[in-house]
N, C-alpha and C positions, 0 to 999 in steps of 0.2 A: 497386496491390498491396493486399491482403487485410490485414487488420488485424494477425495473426500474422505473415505475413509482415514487415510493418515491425517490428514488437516483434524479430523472429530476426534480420533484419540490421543490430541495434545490439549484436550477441551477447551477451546475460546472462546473467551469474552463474548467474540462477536464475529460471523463469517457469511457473510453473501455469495454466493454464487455468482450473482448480477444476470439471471437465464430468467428474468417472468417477462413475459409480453404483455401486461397490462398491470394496473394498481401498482401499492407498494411493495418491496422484497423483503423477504419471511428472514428474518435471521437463525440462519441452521446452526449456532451455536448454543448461546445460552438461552437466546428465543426473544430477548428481553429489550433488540436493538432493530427497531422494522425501518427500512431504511424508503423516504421519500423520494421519486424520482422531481427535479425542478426544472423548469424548460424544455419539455422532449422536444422544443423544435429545434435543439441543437445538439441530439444525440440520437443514436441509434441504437433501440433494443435489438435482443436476439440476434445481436450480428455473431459471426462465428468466434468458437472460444479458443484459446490462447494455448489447449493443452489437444494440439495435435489432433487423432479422431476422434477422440471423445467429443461426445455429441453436445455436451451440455455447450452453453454460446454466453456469449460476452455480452458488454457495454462500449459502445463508440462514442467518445465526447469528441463533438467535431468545432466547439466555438471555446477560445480561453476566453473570453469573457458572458458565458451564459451557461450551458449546461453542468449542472453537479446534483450527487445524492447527498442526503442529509439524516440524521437522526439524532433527536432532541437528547442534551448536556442529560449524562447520566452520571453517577458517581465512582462505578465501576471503571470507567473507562477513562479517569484520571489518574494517571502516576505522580506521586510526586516522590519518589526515593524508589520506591521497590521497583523489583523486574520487571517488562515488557515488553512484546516483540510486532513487530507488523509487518506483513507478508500479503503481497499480490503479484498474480500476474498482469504484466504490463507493456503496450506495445507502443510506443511514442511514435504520433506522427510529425510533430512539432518538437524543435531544441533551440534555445533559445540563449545563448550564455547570457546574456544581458539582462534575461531576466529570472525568476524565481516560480515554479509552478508547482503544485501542492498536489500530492498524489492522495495521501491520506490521512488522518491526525484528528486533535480534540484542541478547539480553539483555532487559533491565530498569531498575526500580526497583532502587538499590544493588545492580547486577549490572555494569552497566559497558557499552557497547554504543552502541547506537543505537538510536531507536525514533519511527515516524510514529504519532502520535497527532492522534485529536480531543479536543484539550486544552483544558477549563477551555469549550467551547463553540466553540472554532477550531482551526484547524490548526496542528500545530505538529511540532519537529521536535527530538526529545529526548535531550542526550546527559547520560547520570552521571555526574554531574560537576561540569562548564561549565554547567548548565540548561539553560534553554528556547530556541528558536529560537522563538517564535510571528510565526505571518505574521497577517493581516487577515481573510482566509474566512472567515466562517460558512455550516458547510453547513445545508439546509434537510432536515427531515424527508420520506421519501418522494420524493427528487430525487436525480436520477443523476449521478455525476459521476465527467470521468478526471480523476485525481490523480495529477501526480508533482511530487516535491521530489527537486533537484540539490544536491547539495552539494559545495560548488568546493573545489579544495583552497589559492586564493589567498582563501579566509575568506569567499566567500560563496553564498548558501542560497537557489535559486530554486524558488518553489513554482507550479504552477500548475494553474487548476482550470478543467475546458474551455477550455485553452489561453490562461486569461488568467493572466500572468503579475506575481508580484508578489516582485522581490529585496531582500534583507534581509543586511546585511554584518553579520558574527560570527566574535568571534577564537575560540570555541570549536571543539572534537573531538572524536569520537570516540573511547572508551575503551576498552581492550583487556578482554573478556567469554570466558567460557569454558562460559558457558550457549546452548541450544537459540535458532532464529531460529524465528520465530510469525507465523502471520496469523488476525488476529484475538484478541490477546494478548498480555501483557506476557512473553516468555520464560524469567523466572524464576518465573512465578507463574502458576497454570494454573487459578487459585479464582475471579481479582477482575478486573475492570473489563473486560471482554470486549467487542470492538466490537460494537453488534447494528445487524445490516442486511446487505447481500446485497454478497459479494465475489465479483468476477470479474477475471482477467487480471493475475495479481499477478507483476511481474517485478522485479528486482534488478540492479544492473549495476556495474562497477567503472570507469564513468567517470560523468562528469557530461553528460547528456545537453544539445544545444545547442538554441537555440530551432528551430530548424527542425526537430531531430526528434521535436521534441514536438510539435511540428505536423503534421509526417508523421504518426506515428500517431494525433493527434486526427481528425483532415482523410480517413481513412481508416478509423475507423470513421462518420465522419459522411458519406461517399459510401456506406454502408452503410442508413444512418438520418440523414439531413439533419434529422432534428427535433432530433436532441442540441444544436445550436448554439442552439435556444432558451434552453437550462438556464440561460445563460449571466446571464439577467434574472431567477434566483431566488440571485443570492450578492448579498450585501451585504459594504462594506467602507469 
């Protein structure tokens, strides 16, 4: 199967491509999440995408304080106990340990939600509230990587980065948000800490994805491009 293909039959909530060249993007999931492009004069459409030759093409945020996509506080896309998992590919041009940049999520900073951050220099997994989830990953500048973090609803939080997985038990939740979901920024704040680097394949789901199919769809875009499974020798942990 094709790399979309696997992502559609784990059905999500919510999955962008991020490949239109004009207007806003259709959400190929449940349909129900069209996502606004804000500032294109600090992002690049249709730059190339993140799964090797496949033709379909990315999103470039080139400003942390300007460009982000957005789509209006839905209900679906709140957890606050049950499963959920979030999954993109992602190519950071910028690392920051200093500070905290918001890849995707529902909410904010004192807004309440959830939010996948490269946090403080790693990956982490943010609720208002309960703080931090941080796993081990550091990603490397200019290196490709699919990311998804599971989060169980028996309290624990698997992150994995080209399918290498690393779990982390936490009595924390998700908080119930009545603000905008974002990729590429914090939901309630459209000024500050903007992921910069190039999103592709951003999807959302209301379970927590099992390791096999995150390996489905790693394993399928790397029958695609067999070089991604190198990446795997640029994380440290």
């Amino acid at each position: 199967m094709s790399y979309n293909s696997e992502v559609l039959a784990d059905a999500p909530l919510a999955y962008w491509r991020l490949n239109t060249l004009s207007g806003t993007e259709t959400d190929q999931g449940s349909g129900g999440h069209t996502l606004t492009f804000n500032n294109e004069a600090e992002m690049t459409r249709q730059a190339s995408g993140l799964i090797g030759s496949d033709s379909d093409t990315a999103v470039q945020m080139n400003s942390a304080s300007g460009a982000y996509l957005s789509t209006p506080n839905a209900a679906d896309l709140i957890f606050t106990g049950g499963a959920f998992t979030a999954e993109l590919w992602f190519r950071p041009t910028v690392i920051d340990a200093g500070q905290s940049y918001a890849l995707v999520g529902q909410g904010g900073f004192t807004a309440g939600g959830w939010m996948l951050q490269n946090r403080l220099g790693v990956l982490a997994l943010y609720f208002d509230g309960p703080g931090d989830i941080i796993s081990t990953f550091v990603p490397v500048v200019n290196t490709t990587y699919h990311i998804v973090v599971a989060w169980r609803a028996s309290g624990n939080t698997d992150f994995y980065v080209n399918n290498v997985k690393e779990n982390i038990t936490t009595a924390g939740t998700p908080v119930t948000t009545t603000h905008q979901a974002a990729v590429g920024a914090f939901g309630d704040a459209a000024g500050f800490r903007n992921g910069q680097g190039r999103f592709d394949e951003v999807a959302i789901y209301n379970t927590g994805l099992s390791d096999p199919r995150v390996a489905a769809h790693y394993n399928a875009a790397a029958a695609t491009a067999p070089t991604l499974r190198t990446v795997q020798s640029n994380l440290r942990w």
